[in-house]
C-alpha positions in Angstrom: 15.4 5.9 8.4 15.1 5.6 4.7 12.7 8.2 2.3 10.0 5.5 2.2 8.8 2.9 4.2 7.0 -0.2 2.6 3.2 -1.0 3.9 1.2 -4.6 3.8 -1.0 -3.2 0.9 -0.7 -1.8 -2.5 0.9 1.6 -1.2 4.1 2.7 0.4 4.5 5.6 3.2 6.8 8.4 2.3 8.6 9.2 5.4 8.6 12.8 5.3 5.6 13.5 5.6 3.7 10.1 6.5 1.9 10.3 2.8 0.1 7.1 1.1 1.8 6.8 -2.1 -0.6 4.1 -4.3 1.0 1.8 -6.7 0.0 3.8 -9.9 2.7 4.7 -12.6 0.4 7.3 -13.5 0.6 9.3 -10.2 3.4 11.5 -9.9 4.3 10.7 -6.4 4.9 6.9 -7.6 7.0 7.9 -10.2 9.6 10.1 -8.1 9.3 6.9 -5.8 10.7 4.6 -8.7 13.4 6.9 -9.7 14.4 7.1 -5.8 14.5 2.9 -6.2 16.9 3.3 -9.6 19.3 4.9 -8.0 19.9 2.1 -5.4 17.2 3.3 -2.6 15.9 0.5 -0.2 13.0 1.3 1.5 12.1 0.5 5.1 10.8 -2.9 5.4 6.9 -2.9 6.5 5.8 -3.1 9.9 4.6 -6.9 10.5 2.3 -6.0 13.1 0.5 -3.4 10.9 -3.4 -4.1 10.1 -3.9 -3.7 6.8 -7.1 -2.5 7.3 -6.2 0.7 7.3 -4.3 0.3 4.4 -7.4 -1.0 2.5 -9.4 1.4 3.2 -7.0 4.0 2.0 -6.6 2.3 -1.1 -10.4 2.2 -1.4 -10.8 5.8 -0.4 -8.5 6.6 -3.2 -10.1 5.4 -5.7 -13.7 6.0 -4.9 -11.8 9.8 -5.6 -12.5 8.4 -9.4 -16.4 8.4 -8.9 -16.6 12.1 -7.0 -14.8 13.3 -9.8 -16.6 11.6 -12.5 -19.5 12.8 -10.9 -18.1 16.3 -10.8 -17.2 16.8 -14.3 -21.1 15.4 -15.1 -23.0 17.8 -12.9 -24.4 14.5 -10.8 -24.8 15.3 -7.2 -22.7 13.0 -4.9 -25.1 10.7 -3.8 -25.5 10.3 0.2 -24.3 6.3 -0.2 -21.0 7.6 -1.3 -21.0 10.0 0.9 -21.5 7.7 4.1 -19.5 4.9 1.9 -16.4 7.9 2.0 -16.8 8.9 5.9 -16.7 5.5 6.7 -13.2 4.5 5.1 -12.1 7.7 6.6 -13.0 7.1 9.8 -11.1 3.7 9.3 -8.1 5.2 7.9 -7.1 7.7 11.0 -7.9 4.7 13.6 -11.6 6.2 14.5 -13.3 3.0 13.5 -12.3 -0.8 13.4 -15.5 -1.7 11.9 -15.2 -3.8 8.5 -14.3 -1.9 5.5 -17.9 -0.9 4.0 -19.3 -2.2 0.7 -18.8 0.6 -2.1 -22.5 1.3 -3.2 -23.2 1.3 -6.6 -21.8 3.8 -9.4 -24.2 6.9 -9.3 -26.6 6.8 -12.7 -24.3 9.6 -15.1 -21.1 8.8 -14.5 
């Protein structure tokens, strides 16, 4: 078994502990994962019978991190949208829910 484990959407699985890394040169995770590549790594090869949906709705989750934060560092209450819009791609991501992925509400007004 190999550190990391390729997925069918823009992340791959770190094997140690099962984490999403996202396709992001900016996140550290994604950087130790290209220095593991330079030195010759291969990861696992994706499982072909894995829905992506999952997958997308972690992506999604991970970036609508983005918008709580914005709205964070502005004092703007979480609206409940994003907060039903957030419990919803959760619910999808640990296999509670095979329900389409949501539609991400719009931006809350101050961020």
């Amino acid at each position: 078994m190999s550190a990391y484990k390729l997925t069918n959407g823009l992340t791959v699985i770190r094997t140690i502990d099962n984490a999403y890394v996202p396709f992001d040169i900016m996140n550290k995770d994604y950087q130790d994962y290209e220095v593991w590549l330079g030195l010759g790594n291969i990861p696992d090869a994706a499982d072909p019978t894995q829905s992506t949906l999952p997958l997308q709705a972690q992506e999604l989750l991970n970036k609508s991190d983005i918008t709580i934060l914005r709205c964070v560092e502005n004092s703007v209450a979480v609206p409940l949208a994003w907060m039903i819009y957030r419990a919803a791609l959760r619910d999808i991501v640990n296999g509670s829910s095979t329900d389409p992925l949501p539609i991400q509400p719009s931006y809350p007004v101050g961020t």
